[in-house]
C-alpha positions as CSV (number, residue, x, y, z in Angstrom):
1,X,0.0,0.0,0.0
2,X,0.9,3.6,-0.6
3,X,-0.4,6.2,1.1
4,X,-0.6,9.4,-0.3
5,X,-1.3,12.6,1.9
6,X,-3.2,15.3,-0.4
7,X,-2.8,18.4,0.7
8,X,-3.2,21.8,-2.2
9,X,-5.9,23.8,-0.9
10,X,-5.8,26.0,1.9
11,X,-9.2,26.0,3.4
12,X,-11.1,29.7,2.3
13,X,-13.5,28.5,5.4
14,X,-11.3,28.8,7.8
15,X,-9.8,32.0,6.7
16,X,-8.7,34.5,8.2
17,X,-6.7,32.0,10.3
18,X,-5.9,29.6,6.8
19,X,-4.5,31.9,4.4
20,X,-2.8,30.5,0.9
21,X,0.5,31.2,2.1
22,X,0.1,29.3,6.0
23,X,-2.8,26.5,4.8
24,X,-4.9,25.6,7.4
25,X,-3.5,22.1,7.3
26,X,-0.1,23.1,8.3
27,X,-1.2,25.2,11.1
28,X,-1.5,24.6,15.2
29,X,-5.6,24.2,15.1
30,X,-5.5,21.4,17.8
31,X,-3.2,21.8,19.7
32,X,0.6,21.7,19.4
33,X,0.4,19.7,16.3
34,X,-0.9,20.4,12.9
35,X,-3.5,18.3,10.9
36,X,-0.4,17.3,8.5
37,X,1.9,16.2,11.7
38,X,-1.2,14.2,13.3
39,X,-1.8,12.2,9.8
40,X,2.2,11.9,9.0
41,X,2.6,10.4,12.5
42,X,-0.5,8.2,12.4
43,X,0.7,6.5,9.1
44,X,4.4,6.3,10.7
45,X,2.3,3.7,13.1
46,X,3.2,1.4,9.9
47,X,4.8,2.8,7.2
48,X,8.4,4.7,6.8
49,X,9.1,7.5,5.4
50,X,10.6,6.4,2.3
51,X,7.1,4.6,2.0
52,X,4.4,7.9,2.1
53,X,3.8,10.2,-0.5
54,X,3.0,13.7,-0.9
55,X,0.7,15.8,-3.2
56,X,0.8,19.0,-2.8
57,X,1.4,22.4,-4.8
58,X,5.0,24.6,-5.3
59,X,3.7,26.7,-2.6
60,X,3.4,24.3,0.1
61,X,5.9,21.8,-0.7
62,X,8.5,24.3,2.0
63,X,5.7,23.8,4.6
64,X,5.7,20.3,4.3
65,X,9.3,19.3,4.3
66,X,9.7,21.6,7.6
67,X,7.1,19.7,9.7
68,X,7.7,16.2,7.8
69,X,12.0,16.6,6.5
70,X,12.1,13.0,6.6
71,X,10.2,11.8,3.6
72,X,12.6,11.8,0.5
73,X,11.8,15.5,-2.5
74,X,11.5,12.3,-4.6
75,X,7.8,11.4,-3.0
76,X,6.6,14.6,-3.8
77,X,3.8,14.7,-6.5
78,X,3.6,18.4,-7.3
79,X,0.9,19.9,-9.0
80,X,1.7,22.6,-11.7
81,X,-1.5,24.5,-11.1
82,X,-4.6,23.8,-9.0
83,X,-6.9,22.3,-11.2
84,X,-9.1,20.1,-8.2
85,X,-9.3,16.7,-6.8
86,X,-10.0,14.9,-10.0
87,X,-6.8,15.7,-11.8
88,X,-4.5,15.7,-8.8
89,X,-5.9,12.1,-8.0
90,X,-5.1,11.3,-12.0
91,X,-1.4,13.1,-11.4
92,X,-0.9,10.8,-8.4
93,X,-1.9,7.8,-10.4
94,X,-0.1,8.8,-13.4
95,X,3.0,9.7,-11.4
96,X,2.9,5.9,-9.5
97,X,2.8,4.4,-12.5
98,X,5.8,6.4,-13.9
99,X,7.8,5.1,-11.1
100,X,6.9,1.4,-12.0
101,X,4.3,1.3,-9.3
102,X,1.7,0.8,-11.3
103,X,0.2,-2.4,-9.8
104,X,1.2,-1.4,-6.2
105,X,-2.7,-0.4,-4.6
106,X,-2.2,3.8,-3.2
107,X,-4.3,5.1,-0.7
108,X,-5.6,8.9,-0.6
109,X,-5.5,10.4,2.9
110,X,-6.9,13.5,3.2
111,X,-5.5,16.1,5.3
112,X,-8.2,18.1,6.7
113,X,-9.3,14.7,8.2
114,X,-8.6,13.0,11.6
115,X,-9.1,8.8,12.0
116,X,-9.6,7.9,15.5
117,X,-8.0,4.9,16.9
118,X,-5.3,5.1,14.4
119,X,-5.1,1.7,15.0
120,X,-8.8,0.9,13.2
121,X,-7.3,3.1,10.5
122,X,-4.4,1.0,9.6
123,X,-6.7,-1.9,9.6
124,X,-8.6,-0.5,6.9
125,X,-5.7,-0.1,4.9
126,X,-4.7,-3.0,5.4
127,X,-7.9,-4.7,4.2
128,X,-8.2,-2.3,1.2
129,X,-4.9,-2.8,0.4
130,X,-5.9,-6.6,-0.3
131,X,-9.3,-6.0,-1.7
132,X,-7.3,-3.5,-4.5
133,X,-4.8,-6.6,-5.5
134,X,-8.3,-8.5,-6.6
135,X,-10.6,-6.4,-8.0
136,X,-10.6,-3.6,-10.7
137,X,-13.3,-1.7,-8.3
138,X,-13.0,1.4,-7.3
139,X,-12.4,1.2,-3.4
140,X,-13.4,4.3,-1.0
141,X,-15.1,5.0,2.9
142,X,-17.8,6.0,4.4
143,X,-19.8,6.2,7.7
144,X,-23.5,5.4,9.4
145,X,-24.4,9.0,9.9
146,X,-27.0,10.0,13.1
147,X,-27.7,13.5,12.0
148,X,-27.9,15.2,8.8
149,X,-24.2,15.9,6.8
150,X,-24.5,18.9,4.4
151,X,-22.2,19.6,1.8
152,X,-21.6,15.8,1.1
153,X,-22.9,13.1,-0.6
154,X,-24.1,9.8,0.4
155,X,-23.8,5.9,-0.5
156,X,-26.1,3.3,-0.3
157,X,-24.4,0.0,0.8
158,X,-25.5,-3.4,-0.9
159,X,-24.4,-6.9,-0.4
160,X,-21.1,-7.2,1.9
161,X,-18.1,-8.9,-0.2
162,X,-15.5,-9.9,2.3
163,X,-15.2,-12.0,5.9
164,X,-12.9,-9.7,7.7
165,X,-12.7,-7.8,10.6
166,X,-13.8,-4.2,8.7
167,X,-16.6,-4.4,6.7
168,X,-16.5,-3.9,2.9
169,X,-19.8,-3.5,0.4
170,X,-20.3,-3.1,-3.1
171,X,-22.2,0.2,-3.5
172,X,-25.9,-0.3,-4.9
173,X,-26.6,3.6,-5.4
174,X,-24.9,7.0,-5.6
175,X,-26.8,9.8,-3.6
176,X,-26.1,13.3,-4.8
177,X,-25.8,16.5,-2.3
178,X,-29.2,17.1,-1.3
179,X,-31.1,19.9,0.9
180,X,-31.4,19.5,4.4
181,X,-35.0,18.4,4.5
182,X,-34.4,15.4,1.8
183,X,-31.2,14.5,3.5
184,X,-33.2,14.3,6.9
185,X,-35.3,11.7,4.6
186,X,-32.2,9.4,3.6
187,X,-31.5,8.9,7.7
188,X,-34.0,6.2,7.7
189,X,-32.6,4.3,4.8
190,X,-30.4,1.6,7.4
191,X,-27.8,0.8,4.8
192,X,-26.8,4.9,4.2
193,X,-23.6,5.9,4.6
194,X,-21.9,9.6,3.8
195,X,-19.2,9.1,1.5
196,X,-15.7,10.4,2.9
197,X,-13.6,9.3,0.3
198,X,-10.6,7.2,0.7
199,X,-9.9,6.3,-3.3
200,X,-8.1,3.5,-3.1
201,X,-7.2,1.8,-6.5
202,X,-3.5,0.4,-8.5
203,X,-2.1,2.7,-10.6
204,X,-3.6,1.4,-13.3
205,X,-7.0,0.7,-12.1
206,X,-7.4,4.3,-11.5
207,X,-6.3,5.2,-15.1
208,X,-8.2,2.7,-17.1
209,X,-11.2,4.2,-14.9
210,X,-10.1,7.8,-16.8
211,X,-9.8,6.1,-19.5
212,X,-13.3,5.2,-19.9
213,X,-15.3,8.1,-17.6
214,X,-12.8,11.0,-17.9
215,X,-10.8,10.7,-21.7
216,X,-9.9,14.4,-20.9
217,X,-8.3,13.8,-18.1
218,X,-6.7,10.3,-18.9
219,X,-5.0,11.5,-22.7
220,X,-3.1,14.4,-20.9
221,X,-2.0,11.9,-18.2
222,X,-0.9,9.1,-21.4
223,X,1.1,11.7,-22.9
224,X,2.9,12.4,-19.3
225,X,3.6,8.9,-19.1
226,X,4.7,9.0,-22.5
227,X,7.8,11.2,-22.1
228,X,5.3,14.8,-22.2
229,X,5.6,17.8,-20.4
230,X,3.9,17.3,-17.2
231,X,3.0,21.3,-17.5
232,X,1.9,21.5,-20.9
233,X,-0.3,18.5,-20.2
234,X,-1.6,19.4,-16.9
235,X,-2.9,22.5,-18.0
236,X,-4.9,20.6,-20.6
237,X,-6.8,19.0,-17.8
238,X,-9.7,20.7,-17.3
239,X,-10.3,21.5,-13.5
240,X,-13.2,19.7,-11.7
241,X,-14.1,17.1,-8.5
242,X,-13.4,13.4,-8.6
243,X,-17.1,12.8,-8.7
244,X,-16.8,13.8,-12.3
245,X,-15.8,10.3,-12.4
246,X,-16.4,8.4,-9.5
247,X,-20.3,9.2,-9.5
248,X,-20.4,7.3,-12.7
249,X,-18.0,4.5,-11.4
250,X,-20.7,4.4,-8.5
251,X,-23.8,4.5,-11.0
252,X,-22.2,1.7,-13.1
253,X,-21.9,-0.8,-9.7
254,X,-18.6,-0.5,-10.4
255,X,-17.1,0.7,-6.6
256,X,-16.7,-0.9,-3.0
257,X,-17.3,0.9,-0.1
258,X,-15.6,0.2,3.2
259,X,-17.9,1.4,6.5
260,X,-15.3,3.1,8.2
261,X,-14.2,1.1,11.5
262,X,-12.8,4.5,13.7
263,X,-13.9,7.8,14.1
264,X,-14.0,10.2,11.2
265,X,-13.8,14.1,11.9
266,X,-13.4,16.6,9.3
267,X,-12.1,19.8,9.7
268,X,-13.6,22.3,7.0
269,X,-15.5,24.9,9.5
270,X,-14.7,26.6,13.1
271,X,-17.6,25.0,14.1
272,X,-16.1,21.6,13.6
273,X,-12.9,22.9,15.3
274,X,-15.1,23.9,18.0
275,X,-16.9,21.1,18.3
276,X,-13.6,19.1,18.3
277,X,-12.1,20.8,21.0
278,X,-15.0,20.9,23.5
279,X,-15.6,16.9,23.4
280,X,-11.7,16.6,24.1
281,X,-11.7,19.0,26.7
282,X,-9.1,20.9,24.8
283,X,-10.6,24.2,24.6
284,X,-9.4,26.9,27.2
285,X,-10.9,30.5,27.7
286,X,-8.0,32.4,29.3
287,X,-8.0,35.1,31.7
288,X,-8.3,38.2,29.6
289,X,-11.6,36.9,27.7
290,X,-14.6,38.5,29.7
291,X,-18.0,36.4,28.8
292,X,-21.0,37.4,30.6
293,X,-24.5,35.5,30.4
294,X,-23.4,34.1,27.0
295,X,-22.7,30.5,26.0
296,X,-21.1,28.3,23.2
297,X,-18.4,31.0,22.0
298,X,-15.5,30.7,20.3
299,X,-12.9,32.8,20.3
300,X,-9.3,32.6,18.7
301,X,-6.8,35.6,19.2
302,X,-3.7,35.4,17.7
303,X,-2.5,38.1,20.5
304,X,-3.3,35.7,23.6
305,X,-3.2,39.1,25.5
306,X,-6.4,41.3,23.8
307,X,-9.0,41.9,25.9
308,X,-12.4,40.3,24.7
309,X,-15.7,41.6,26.5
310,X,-19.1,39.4,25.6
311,X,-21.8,40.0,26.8
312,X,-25.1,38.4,26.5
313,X,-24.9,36.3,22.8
314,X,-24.5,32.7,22.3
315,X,-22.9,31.0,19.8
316,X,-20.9,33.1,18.1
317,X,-17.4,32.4,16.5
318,X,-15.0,35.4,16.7
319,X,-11.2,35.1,15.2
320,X,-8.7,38.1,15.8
321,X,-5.9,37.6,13.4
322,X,-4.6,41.2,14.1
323,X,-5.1,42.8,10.3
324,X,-8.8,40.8,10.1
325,X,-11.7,40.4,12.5
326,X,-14.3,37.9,11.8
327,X,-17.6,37.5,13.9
328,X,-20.1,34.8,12.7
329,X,-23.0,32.5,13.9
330,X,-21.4,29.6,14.3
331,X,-24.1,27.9,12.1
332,X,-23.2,30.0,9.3
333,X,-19.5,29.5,9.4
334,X,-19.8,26.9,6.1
335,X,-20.6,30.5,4.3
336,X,-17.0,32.2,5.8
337,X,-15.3,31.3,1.8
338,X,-18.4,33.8,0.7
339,X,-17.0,36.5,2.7
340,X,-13.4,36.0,1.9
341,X,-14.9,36.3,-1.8
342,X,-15.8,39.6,-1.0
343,X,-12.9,40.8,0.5
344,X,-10.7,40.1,-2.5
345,X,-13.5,41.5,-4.9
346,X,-13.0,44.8,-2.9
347,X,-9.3,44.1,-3.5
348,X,-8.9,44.8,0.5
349,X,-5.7,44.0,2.0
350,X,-4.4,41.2,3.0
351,X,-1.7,39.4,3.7
């Protein structure tokens, strides 16, 4: 198995904190460690470093060989340009294969992501890792949900295909992103799961998938592997989610889906963050933050000093980076990338 840490974006929801030149990946969110750190040291559980890989972007490959020097330049898969998930999964494919890995099964770990036990994590690798040796599926994760997910979308699980320890379906239907009131619905279908990714897949696998769903995105990748200019040909690629393919891999019965065996948190709001902190008792109000008949704030300062008087509202999120001051609902924090939009449409500083 080879895992492969994707890390290019830099998270506009958590801005101003994440900003594209400190990622919010990279950054102390959690405590002493960074998102990056926690998923580099849960895969160093089992593998070296000479065995994980890295996608990333020029910008941040610095910021990754600082907190993770160990892992050789040579298992970086750098992505001329951001062009989305789809073609940076076909560049880590295409890359693999140029390496003569190209029937050695790679695993996609997100970075935004944490996977509670670690151990239960490395178990599903493992048991992907022999389900991709067998079958040409295309191999991801997901989880039972107890509440409604927005901003995702959903699988239905179908008859389970393997006897070991974590469980592994095919996928009998694709659900696409859906308003809260019809996702409320899907919570009483018993075999739903929300789809966190995961791709797992050879090499090849992967690229025959392109091949047939995504020929725009595959011929680039041939002419890479074919001695071509990765930039020339990358920039042919036009930009676009994974789903572009994977939701017709799903529709086809085509894909396996593994019921995740650990605890899945993602990372994409303040509200998650929040959330995350308070269940871990890992969220401290210090001294100089004044909160009076209010409840469910969170504040982040990045002068631990500054005085902060509340007084009377409840669930608010409020982030002092020193140049930028954001106040939000914390139900609305999914909508923070809307007012970083704004910000550079009014061309206001930043930095």
């Amino acid at each position: 198995m080879i895992p492969v840490i994707i890390c290019g974006g830099f998270g506009t929801k958590l801005w101003p904190v994440s900003r594209e030149h400190k990622p919010k990946h990279f950054l102390r969110l959690l405590g002493d460690k960074s998102l990056f750190q926690l998923n580099y040291e849960a895969l160093r559980t089992k593998y070296t470093p000479q065995e994980i890989y890295i996608s990333t972007n020029p910008d941040q490959v610095e910021l990754a060989k600082k907190q993770a020097p160990e892992i050789p330049l040579d298992n970086y898969i750098i992505e001329p340009e951001m062009r989305n998930q789809g073609p940076a999964t076909g560049l880590i494919a295409a890359y693999l294969a140029k390496k003569g890995l190209i029937d050695e099964p790679f695993m996609i770990v997100q970075v935004d992501d944490l996977r509670e036990p670690v151990s239960a994590f490395i178990e599903m690798m493992d048991e992907c890792d022999k389900m991709a040796r067998t079958t040409t599926k295309y191999i991801t994760g997901g989880f039972k949900p107890d509440f409604p997910v927005m901003g995702v979308d959903y699988l239905i699980k179908g008859e389970k295909v393997n006897q070991g320890k974590v469980s592994v379906y095919n996928v009998s239907k694709f659900v696409w992103r859906s308003t809260k009131e019809e996702t409320e619905k899907l919570l009483s279908e018993p075999n739903l799961l929300v789809h966190t990714n995961h791709t797992c897949m050879t090499p090849k696998n992967f690229l025959e998938l392109l091949k047939k769903y995504k020929p725009e995105w595959y011929e680039p990748l041939q002419n890479y592997l074919n001695g071509g200019d990765l930039n020339l040909e990358f920039a042919k690629m036009p930009a676009g989610p994974l789903e572009d393919v994977t939701q017709k891999v799903h529709e086809a019965g085509q894909s396996l889906i593994v019921e995740l065996p650990f605890k899945w948190t993602d990372f994409g709001t303040f509200e998650s963050i929040d959330k995350y902190l308070r269940e871990n008792n890992l969220y401290n109000v210090g001294e100089n933050i004044v909160d009076l008949n209010g409840k469910n704030n969170y504040l982040r300062l990045d002068d631990p000093n500054k005085i902060v008087a509340l007084v009377g509202v409840d669930n608010l999120v409020i982030v002092d980076t020193g140049d930028v001051l954001l106040i939000s609902d914390k139900k609305s924090t999914g909508k923070i990338g809307e007012a970083l939009k704004e910000v550079k449409k009014r061309k206001l500083a930043l930095t």
